[in-house]
TIDREN-557824 format. One record per atom (N, C-alpha, C, O, CB): x, y, z; residue in three letters. Coordinates in steps of 0.05 Angstrom, whole numbers, padded with zeros to 5 digits, always signed. Glycine has a CB too. Example, Ala and Ser with C-alpha at 12.3 -4.5 7.8 and 13.67 -1.06 7.14 Angstrom:
residues 2
+00264-00114+00156ALA +00246-00090+00156ALA +00264-00066+00156ALA +00285-00066+00169ALA +00226-00089+00181ALA +00257-00045+00142SER +00273-00021+00143SER +00258+00001+00157SER +00268+00023+00161SER +00282-00012+00114SER 
This chain:
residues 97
+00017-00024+00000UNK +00000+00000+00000UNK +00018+00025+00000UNK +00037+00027+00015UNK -00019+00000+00024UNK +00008+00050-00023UNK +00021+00067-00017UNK +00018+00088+00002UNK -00003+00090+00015UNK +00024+00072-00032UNK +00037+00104+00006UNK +00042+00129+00030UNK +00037+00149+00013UNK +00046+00152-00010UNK +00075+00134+00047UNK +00018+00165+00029UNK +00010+00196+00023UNK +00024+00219+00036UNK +00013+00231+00055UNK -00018+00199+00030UNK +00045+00225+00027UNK +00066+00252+00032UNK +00055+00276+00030UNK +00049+00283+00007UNK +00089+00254+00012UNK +00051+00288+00043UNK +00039+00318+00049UNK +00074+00334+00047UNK +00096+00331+00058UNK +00018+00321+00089UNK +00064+00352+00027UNK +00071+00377+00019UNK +00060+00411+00025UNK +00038+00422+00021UNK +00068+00372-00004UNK +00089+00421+00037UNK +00060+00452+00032UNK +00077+00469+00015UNK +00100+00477+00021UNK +00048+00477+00067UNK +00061+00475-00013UNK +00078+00492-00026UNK +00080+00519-00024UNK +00060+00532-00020UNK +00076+00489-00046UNK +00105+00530-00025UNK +00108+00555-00016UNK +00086+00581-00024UNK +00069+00576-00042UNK +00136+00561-00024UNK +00086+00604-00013UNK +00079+00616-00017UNK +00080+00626-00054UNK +00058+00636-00060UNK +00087+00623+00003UNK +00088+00626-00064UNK +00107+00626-00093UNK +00116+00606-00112UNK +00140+00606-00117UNK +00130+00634-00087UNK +00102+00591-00122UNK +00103+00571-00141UNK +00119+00580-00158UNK +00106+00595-00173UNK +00079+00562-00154UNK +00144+00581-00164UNK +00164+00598-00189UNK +00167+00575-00212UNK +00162+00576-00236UNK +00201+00609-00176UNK +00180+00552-00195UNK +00198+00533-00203UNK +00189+00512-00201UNK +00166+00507-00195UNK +00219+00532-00191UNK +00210+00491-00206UNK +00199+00452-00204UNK +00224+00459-00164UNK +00244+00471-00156UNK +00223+00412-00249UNK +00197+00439-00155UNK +00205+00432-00123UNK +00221+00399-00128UNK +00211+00377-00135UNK +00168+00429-00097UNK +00247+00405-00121UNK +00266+00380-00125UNK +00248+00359-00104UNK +00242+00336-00111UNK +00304+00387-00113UNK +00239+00372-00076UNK +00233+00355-00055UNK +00206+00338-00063UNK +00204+00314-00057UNK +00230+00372-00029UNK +00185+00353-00077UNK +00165+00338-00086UNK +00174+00326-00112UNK +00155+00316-00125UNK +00141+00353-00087UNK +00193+00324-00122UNK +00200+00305-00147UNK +00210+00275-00133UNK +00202+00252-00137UNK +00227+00321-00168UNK +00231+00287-00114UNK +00238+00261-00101UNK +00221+00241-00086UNK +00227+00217-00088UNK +00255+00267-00084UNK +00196+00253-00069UNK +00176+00242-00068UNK +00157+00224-00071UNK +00145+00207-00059UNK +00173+00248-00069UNK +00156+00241-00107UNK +00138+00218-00129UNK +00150+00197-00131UNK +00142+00174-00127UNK +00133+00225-00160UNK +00178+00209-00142UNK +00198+00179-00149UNK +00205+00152-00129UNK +00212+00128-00133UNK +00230+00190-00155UNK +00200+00166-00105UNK +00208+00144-00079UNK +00171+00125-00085UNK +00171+00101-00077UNK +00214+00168-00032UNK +00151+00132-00096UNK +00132+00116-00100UNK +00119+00124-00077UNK +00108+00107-00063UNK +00138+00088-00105UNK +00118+00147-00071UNK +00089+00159-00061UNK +00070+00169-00064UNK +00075+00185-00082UNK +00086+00169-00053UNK +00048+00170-00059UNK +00022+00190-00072UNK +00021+00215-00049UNK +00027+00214-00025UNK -00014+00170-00073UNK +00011+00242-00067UNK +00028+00262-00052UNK -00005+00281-00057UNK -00021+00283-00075UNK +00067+00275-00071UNK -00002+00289-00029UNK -00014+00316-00026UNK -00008+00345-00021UNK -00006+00355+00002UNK -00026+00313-00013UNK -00004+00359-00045UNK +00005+00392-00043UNK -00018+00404-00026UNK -00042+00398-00026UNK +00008+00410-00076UNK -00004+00421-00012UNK -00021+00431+00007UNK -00019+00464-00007UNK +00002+00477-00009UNK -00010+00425+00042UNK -00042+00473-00014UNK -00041+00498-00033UNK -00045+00526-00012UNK -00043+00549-00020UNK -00071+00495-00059UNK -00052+00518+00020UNK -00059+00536+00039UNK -00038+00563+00033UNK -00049+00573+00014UNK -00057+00521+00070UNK -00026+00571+00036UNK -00001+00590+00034UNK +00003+00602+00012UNK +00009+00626+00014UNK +00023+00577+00038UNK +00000+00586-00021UNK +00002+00597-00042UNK -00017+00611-00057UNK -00038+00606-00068UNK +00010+00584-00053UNK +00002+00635-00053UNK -00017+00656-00073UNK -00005+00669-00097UNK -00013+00689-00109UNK -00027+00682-00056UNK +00010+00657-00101UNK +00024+00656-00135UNK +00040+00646-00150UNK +00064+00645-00144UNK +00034+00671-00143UNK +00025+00630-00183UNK +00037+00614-00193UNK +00052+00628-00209UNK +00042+00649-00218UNK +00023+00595-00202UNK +00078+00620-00217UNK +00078+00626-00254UNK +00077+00600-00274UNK +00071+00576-00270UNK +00109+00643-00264UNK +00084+00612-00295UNK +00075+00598-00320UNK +00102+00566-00314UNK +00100+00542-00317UNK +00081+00625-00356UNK +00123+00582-00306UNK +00131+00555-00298UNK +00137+00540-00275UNK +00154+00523-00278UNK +00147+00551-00307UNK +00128+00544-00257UNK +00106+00532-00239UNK +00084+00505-00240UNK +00079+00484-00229UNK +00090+00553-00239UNK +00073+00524-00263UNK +00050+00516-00274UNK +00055+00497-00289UNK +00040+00478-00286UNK +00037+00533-00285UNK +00074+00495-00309UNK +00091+00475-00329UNK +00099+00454-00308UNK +00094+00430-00312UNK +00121+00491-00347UNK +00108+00461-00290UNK +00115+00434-00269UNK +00103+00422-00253UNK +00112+00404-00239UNK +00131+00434-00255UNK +00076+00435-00251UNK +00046+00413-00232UNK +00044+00407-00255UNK +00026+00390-00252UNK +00011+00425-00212UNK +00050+00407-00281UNK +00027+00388-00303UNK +00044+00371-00308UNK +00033+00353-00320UNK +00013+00401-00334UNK +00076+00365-00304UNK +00095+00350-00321UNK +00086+00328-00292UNK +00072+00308-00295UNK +00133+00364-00330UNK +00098+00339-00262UNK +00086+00322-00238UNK +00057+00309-00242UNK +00050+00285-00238UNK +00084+00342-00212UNK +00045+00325-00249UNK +00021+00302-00253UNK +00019+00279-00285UNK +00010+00256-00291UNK -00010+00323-00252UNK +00027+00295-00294UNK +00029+00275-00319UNK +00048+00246-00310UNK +00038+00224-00313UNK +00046+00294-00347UNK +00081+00251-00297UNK +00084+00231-00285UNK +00089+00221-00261UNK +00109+00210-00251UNK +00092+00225-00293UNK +00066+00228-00253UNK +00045+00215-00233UNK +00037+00194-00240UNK +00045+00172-00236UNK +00023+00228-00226UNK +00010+00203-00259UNK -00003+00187-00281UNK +00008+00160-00290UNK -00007+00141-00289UNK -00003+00204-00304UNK +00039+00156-00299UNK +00047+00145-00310UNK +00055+00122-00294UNK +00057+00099-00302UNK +00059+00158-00323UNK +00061+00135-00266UNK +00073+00111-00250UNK +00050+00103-00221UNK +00052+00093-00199UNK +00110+00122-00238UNK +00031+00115-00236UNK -00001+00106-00220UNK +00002+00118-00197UNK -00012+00108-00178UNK -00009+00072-00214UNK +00019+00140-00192UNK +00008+00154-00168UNK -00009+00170-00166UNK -00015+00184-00185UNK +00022+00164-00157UNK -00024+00173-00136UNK -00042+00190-00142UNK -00031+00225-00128UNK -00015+00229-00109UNK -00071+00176-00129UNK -00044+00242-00142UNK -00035+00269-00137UNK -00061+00290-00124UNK -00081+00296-00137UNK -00023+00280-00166UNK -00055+00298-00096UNK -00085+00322-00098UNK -00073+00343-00088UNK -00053+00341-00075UNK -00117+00315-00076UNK -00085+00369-00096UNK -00093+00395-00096UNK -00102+00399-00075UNK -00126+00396-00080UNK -00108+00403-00113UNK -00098+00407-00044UNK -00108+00415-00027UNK -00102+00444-00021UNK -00081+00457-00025UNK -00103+00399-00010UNK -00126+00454-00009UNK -00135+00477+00001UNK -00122+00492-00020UNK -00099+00499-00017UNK -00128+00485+00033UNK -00137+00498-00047UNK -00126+00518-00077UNK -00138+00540-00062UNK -00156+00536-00046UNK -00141+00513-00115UNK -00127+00569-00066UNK -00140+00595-00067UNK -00151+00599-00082UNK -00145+00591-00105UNK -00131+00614-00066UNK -00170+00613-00077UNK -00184+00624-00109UNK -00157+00637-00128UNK -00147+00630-00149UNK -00213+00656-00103UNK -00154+00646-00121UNK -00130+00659-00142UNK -00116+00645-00153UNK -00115+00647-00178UNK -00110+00674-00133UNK -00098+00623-00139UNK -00081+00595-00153UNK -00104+00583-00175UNK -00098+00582-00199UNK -00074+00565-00123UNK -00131+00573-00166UNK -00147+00553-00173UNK -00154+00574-00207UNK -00149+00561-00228UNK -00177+00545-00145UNK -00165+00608-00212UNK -00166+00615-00226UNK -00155+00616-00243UNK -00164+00618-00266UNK -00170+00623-00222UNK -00123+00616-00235UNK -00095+00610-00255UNK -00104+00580-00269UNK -00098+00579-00293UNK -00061+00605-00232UNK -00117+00559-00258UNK -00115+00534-00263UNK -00128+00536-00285UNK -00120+00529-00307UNK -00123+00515-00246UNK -00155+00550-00276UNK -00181+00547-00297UNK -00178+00565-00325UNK -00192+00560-00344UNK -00211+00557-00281UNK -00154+00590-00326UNK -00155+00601-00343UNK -00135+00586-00360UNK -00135+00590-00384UNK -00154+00624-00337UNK -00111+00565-00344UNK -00095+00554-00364UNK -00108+00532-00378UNK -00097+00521-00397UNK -00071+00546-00354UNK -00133+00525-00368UNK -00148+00495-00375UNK -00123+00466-00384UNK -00119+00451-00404UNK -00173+00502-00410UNK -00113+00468-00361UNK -00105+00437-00363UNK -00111+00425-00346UNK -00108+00430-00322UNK -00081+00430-00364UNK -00124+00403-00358UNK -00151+00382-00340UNK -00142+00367-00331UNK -00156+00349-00321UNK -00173+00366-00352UNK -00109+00365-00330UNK -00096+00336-00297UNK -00100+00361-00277UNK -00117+00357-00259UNK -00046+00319-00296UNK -00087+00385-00276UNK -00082+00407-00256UNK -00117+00405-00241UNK -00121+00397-00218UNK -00071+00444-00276UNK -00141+00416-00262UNK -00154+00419-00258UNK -00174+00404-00242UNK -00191+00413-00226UNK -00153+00425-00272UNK -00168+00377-00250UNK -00176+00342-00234UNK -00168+00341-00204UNK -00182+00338-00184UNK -00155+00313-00248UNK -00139+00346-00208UNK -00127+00344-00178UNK -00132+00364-00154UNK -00131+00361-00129UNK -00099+00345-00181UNK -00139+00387-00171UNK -00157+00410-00153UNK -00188+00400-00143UNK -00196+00405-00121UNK -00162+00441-00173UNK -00202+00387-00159UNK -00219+00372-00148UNK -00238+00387-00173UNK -00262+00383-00175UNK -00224+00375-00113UNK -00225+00404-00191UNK -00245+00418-00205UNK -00266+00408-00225UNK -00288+00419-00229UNK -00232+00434-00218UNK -00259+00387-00236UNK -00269+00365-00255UNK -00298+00354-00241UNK -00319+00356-00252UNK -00245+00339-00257UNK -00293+00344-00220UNK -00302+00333-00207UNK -00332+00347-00192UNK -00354+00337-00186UNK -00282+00327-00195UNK -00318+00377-00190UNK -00338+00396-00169UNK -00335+00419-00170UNK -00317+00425-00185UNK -00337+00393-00142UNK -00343+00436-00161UNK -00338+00467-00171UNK -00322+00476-00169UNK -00318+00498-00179UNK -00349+00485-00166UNK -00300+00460-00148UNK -00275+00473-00141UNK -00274+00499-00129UNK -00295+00511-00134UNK -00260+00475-00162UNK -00255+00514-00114UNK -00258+00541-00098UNK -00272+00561-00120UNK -00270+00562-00145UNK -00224+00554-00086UNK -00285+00574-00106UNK -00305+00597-00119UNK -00269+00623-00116UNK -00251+00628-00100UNK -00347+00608-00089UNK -00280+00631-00152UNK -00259+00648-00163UNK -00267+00677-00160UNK -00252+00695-00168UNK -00252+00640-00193UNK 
């Protein structure tokens, strides 16, 4: 059975997080904790979709906890539907923007 690793990502999503890469790869399923962050950028953003893509690949599972509206609006305006899934957005209305 796998282990669910809690993450809290920084305030500032800039970059790829070495610590949540190492994570996935050790064969955990991982929860980002979105409480704190209130800004993505574009590559940021490029690296929750490559993390979840392989995620995907090596059947882990990935969630989106506590998005801000502001993070979650970034999600919905980039429309990529792993980001958007793992926020819970797919699924449900996801944080009101």
């Amino acid at each position: 059975m796998k282990t669910q690793a809690v993450f809290k990502v920084p305030e500032q999503l800039t970059r790829s997080i070495d610590e949540v890469d190492h994570m996935l790869a050790s064969g955990n399923d991982l929860n980002l904790d979105f409480t704190d962050c209130t800004f993505i950028t574009v590559e940021g953003l490029e690296w929750l979709e490559e993390l979840l893509l392989h995620a995907a690949s090596s059947a882990s599972k990935v969630e989106l906890t506590n998005v801000t509206p502001s993070v979650y609006k970034v999600f919905k305006i980039a429309r990529i539907d792993n980001v958007l899934k793992a926020a819970g957005g797919l699924t449900s209305s996801g944080p009101v923007c």
